[in-house]
MARSE-592380 format. One record per atom (N, C-alpha, C, O): atom name; residue in one letter; x, y, z; residue number from 1; chain. Coordinates in steps of 0.001 Angstrom, whole numbers. Layout:
! MARSE-592380
> CA|A|X|Y|Z|NUM|A
...
END
This chain:
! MARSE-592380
> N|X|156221|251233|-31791|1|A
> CA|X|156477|249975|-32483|1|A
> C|X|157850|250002|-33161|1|A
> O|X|158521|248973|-33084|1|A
> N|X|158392|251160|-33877|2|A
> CA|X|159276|251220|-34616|2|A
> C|X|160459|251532|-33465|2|A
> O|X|161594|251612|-33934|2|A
> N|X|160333|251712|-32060|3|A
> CA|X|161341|251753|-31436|3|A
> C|X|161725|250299|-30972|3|A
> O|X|162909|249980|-30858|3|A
> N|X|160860|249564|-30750|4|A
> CA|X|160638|248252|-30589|4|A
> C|X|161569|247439|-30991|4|A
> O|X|162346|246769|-30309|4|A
> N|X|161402|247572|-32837|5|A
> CA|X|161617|246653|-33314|5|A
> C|X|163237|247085|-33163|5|A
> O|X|164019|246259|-32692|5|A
> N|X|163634|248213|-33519|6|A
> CA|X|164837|248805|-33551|6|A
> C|X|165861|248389|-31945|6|A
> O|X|167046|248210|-32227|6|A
> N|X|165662|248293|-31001|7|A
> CA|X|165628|247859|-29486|7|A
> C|X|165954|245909|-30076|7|A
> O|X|167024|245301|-30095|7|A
> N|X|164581|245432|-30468|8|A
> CA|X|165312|243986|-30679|8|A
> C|X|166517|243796|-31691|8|A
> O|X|167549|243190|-31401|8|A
> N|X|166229|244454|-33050|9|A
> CA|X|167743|243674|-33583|9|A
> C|X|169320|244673|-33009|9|A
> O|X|170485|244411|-33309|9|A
> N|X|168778|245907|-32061|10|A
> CA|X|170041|246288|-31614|10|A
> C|X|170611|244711|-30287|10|A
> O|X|171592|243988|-30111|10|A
> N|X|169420|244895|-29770|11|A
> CA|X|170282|243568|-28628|11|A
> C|X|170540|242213|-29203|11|A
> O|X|171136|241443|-28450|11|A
> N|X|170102|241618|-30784|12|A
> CA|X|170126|240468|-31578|12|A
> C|X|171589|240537|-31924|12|A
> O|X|172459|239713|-31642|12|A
> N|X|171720|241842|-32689|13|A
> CA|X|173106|242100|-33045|13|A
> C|X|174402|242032|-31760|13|A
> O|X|175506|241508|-31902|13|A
> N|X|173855|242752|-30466|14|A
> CA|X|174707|242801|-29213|14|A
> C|X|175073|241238|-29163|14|A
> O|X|176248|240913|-29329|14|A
> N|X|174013|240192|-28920|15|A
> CA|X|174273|239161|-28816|15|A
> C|X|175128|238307|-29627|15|A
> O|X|175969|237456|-29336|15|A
> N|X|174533|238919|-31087|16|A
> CA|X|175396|237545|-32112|16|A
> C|X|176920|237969|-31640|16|A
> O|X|177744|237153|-31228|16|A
> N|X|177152|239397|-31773|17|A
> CA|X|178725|239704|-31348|17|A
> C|X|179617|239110|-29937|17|A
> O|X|180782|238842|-29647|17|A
> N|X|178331|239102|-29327|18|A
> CA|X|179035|238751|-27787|18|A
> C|X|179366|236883|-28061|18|A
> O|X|180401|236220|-28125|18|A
> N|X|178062|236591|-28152|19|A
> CA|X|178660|234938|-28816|19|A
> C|X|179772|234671|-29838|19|A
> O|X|180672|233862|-29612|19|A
> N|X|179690|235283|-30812|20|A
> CA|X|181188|235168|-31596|20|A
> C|X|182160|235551|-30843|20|A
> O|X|182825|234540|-30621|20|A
> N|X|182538|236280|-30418|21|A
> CA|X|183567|236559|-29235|21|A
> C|X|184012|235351|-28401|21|A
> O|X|185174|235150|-28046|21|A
> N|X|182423|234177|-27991|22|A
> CA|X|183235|233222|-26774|22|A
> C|X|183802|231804|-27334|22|A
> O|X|183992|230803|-26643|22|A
> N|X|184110|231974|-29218|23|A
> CA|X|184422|230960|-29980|23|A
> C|X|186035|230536|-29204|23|A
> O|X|186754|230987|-28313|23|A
> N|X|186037|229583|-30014|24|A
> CA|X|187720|229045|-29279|24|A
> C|X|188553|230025|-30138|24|A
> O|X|188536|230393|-31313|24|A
> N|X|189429|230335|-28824|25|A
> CA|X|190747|231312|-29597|25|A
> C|X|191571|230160|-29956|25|A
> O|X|191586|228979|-29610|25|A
> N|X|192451|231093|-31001|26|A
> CA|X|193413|230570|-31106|26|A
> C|X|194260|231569|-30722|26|A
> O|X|193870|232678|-30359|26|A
> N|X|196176|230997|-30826|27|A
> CA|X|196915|231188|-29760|27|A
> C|X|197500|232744|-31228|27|A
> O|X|197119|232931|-32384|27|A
> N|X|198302|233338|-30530|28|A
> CA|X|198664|233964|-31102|28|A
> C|X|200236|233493|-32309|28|A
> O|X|201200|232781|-32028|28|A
> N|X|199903|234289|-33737|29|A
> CA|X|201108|233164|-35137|29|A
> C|X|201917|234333|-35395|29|A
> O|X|201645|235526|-35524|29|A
> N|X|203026|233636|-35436|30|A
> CA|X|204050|234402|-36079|30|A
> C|X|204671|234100|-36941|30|A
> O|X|204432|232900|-37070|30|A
> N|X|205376|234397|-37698|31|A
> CA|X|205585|233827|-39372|31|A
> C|X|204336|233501|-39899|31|A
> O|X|203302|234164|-39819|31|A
> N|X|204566|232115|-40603|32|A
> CA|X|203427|231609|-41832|32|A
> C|X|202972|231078|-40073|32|A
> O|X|203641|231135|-39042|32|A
> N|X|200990|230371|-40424|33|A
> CA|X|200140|229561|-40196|33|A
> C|X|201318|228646|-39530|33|A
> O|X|202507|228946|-39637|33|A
> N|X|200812|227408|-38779|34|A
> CA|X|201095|226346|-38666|34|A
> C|X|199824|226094|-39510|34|A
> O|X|198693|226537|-39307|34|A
> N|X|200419|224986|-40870|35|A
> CA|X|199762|223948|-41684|35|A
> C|X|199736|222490|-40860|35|A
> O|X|198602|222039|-40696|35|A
> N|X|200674|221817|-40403|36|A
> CA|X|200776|220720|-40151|36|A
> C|X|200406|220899|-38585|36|A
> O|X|201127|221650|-37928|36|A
> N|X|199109|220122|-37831|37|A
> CA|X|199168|220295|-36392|37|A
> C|X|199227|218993|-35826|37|A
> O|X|198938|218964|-34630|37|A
> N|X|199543|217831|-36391|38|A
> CA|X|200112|216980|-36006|38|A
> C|X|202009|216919|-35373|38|A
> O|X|202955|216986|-36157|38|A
> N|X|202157|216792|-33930|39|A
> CA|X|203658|216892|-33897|39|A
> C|X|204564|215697|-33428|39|A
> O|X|204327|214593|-32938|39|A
> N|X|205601|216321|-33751|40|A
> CA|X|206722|215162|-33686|40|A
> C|X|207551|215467|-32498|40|A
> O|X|208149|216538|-32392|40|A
> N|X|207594|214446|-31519|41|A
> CA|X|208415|214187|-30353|41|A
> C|X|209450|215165|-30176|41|A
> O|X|210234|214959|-31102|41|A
> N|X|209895|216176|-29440|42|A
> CA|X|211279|216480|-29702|42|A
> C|X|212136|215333|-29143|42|A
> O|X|213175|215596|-29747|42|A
> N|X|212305|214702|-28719|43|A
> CA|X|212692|213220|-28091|43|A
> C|X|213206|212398|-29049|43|A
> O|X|214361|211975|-28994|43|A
> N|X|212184|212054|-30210|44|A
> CA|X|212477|211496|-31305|44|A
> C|X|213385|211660|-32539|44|A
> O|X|213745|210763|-33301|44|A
> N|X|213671|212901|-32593|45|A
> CA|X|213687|214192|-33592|45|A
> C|X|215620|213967|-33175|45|A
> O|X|216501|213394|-33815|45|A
> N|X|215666|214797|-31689|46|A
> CA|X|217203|214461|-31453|46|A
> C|X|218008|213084|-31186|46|A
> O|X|219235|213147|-31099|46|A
> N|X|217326|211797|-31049|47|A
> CA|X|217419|210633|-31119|47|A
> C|X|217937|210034|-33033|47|A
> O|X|218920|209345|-33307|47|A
> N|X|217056|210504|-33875|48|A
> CA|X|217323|210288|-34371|48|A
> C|X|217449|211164|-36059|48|A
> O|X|216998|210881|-37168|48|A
> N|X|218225|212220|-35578|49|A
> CA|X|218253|213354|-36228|49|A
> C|X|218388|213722|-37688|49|A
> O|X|218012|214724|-38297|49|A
> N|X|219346|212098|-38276|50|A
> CA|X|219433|212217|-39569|50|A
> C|X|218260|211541|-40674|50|A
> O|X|218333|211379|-41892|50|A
> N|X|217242|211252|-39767|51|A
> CA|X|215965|210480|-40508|51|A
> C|X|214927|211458|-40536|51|A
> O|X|213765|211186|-40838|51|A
> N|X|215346|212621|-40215|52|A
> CA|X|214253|213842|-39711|52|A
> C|X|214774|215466|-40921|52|A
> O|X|214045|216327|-41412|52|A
> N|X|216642|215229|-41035|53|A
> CA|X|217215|216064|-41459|53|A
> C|X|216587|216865|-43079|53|A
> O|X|216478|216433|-44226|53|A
> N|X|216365|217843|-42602|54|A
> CA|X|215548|219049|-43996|54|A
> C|X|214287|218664|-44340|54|A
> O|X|213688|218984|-45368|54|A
> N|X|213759|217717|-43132|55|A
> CA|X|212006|217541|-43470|55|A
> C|X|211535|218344|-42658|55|A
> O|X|212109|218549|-41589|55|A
> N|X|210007|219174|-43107|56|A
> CA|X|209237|220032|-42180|56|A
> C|X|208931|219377|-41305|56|A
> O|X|209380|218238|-41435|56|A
> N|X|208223|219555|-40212|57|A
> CA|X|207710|219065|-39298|57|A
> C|X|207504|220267|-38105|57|A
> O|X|208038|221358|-37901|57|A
> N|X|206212|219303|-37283|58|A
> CA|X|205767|220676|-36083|58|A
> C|X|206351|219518|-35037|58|A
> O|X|206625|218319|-35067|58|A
> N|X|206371|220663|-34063|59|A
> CA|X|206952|220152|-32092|59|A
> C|X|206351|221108|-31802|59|A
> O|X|206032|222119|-32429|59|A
> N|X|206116|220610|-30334|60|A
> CA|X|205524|221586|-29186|60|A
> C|X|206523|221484|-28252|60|A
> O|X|207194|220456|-28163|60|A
> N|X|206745|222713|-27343|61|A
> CA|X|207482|222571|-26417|61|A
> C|X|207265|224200|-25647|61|A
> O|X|206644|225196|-26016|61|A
> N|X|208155|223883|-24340|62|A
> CA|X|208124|225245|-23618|62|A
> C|X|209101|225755|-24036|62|A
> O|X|210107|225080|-24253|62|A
> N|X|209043|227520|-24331|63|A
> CA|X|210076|228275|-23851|63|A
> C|X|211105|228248|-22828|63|A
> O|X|210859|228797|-21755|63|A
> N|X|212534|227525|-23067|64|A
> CA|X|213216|227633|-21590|64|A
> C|X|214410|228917|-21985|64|A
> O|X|215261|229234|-21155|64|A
> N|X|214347|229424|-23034|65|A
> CA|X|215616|230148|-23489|65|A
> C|X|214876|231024|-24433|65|A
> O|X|213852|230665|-25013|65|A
> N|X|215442|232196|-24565|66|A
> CA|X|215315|232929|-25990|66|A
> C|X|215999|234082|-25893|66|A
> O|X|216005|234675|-24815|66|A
> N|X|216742|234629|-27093|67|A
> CA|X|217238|235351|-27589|67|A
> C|X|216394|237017|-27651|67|A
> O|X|215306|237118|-28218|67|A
> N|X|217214|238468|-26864|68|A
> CA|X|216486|238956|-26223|68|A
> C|X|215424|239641|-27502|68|A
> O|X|214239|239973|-27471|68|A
> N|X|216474|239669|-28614|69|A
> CA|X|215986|240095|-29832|69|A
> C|X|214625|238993|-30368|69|A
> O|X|213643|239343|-31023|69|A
> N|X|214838|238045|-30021|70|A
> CA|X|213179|237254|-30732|70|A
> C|X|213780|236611|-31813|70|A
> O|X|213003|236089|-32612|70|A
> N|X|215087|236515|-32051|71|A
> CA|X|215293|235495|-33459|71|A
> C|X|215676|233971|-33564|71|A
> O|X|215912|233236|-34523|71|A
> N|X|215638|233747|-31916|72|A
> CA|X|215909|232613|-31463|72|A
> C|X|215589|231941|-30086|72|A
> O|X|215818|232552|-29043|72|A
> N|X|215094|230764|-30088|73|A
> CA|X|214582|230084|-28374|73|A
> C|X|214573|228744|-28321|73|A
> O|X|214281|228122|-29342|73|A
> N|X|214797|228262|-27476|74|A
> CA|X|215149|226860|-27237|74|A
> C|X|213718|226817|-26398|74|A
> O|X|213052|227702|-25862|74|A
> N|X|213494|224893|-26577|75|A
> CA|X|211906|224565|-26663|75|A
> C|X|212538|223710|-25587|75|A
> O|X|213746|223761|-25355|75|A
> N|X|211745|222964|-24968|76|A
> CA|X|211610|221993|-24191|76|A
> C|X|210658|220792|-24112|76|A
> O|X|209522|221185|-23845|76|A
> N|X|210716|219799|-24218|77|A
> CA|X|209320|218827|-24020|77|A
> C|X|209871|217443|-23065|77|A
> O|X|210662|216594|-23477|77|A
> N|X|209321|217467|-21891|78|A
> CA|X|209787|216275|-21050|78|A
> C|X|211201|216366|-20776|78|A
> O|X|211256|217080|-19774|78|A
> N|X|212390|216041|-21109|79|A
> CA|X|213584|216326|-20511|79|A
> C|X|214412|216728|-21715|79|A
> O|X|215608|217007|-21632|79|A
> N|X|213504|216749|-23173|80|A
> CA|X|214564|216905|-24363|80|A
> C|X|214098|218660|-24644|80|A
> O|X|213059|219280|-24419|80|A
> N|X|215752|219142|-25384|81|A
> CA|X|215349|220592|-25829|81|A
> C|X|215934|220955|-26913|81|A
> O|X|216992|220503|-27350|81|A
> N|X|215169|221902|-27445|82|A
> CA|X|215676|221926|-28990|82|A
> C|X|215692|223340|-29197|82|A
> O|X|214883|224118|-28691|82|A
> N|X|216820|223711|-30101|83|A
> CA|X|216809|225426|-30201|83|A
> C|X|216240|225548|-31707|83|A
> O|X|216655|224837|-32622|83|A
> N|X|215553|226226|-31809|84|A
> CA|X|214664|227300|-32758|84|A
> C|X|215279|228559|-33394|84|A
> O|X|215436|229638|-32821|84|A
> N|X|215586|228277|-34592|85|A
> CA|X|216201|229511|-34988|85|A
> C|X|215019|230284|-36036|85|A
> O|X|214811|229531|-36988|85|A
> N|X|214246|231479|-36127|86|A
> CA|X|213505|232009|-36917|86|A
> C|X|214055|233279|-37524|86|A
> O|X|213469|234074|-38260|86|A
> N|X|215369|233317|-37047|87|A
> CA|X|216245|234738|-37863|87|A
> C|X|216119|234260|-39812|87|A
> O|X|216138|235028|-40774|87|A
> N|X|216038|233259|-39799|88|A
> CA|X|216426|232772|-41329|88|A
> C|X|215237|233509|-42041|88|A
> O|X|215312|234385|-42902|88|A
> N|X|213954|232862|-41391|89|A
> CA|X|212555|233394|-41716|89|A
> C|X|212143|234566|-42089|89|A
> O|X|211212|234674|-42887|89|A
> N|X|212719|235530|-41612|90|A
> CA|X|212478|237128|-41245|90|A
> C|X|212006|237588|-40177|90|A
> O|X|212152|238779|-39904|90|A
> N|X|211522|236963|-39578|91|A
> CA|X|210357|237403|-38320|91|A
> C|X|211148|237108|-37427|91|A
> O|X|212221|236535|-37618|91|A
> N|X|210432|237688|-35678|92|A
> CA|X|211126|237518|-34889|92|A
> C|X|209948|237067|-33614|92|A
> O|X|208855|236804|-34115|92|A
> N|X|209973|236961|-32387|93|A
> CA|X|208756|236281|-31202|93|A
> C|X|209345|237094|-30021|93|A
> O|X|210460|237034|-29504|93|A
> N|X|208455|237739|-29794|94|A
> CA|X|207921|238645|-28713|94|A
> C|X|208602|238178|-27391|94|A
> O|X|208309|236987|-27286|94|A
> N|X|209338|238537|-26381|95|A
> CA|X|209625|237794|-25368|95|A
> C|X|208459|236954|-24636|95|A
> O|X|207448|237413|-24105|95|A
> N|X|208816|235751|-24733|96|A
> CA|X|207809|234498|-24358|96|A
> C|X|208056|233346|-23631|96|A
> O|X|207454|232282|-23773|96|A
> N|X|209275|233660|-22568|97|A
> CA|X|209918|232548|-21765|97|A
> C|X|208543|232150|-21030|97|A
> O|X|207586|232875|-20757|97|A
> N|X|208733|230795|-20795|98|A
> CA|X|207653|229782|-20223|98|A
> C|X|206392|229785|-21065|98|A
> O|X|205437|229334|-20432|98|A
> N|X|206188|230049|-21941|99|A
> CA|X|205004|230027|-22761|99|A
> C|X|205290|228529|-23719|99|A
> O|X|206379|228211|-24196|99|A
> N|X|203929|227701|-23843|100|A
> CA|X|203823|226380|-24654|100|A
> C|X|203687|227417|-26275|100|A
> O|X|202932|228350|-26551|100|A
> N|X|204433|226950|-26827|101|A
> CA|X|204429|226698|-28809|101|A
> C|X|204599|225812|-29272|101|A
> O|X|205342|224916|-28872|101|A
> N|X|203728|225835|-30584|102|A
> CA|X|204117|224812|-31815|102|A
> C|X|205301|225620|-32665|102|A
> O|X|205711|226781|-32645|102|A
> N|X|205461|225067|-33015|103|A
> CA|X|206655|225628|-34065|103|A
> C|X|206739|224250|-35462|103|A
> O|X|206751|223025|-35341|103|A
> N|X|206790|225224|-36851|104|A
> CA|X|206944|224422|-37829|104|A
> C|X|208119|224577|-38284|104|A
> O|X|208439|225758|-38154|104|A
> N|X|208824|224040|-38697|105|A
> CA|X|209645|224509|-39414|105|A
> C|X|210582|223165|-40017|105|A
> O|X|210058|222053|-39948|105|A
> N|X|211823|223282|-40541|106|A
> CA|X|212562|222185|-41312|106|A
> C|X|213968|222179|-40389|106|A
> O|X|214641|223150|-40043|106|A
> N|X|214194|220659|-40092|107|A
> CA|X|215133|220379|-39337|107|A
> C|X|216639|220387|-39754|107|A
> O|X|216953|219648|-40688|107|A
> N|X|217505|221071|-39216|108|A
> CA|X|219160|221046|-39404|108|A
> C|X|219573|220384|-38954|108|A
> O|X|219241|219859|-37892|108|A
> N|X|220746|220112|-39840|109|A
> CA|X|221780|219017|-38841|109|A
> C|X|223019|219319|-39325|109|A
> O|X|223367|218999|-40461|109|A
> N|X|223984|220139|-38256|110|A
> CA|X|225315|220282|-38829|110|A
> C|X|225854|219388|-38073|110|A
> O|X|225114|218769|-37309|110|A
> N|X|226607|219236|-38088|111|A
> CA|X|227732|217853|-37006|111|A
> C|X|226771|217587|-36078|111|A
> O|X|225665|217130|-36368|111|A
> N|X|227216|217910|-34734|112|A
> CA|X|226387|217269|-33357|112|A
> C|X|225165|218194|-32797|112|A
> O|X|224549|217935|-31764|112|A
> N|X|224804|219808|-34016|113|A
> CA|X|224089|220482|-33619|113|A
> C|X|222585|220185|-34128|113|A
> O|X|222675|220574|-35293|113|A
> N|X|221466|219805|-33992|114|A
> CA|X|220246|219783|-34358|114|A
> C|X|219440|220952|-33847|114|A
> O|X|219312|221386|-32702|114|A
> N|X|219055|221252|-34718|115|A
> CA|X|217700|222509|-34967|115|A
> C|X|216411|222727|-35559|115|A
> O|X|216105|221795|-36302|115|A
> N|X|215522|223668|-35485|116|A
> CA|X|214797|223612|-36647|116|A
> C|X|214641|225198|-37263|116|A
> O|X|214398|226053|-36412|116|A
> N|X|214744|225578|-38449|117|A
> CA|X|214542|226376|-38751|117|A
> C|X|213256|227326|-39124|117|A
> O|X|212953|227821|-40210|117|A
> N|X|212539|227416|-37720|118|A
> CA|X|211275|227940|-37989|118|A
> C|X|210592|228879|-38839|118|A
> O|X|211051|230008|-39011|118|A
> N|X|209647|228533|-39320|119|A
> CA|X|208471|229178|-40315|119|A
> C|X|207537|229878|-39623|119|A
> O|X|207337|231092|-39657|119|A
> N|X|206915|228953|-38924|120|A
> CA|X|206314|229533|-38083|120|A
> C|X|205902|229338|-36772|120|A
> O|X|205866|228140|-36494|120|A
> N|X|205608|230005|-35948|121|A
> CA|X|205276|229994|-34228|121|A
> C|X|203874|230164|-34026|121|A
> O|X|203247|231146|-34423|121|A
> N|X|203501|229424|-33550|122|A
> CA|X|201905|229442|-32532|122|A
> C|X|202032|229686|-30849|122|A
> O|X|202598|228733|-30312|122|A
> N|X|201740|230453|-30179|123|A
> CA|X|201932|230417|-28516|123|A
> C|X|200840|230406|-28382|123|A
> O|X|200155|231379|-28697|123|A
> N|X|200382|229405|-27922|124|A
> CA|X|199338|228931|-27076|124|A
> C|X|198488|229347|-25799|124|A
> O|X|197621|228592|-25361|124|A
END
């Protein structure tokens, strides 16, 4: 009897673990969280850059570029692209060409260059 019972909550326990396991992942973060998962166009963003300038905001886009060191990558979404700088941050992103991210961070604008200065990275 006492092997019994010992036999069910070993396979109760096998189970609860195996089910927690098939929860939704999430993607792998670098820097802070993404807080904000609502995003903003990169389309919109370089269109109209000075209505956007030193506000946070998230974008999604592909990896088409990055820096071999990880402190920098240019995003892509539909035909617009935007470079990502996270050297400011401290952190750096794993080589990840063609991989979808969010990225949070606060938008630059020096003359004709637009950026964002990422906080943080989600790869999806």
């Amino acid at each position: 009897m006492k092997k019994t019972l010992i036999s069910i909550t070993l396979v109760t326990v096998l189970m609860a673990l195996i089910l927690a396991g098939c929860g939704k992942k999430t993607g792998e973060v670098y820097g802070e969280p993404i807080g904000n998962r609502q995003t903003t166009h990169l389309k919109e963003v370089l269109t109209e850059p000075d209505s956007f300038k030193d506000k946070t905001l998230t974008v999604e886009g592909k990896i088409v570029r990055q820096c071999p060191t990880g402190c920098w990558f240019d995003i892509q979404s539909d035909t617009a692209v935007m470079h990502v700088d996270i050297n400011p941050s401290g952190f750096a992103l794993p080589q990840k060409p063609g991989k979808t991210v969010l990225v949070e961070g606060k938008v630059s604008v020096e003359g004709d260059q637009v950026e964002i200065i990422g906080t943080g990275v989600e790869v999806k």
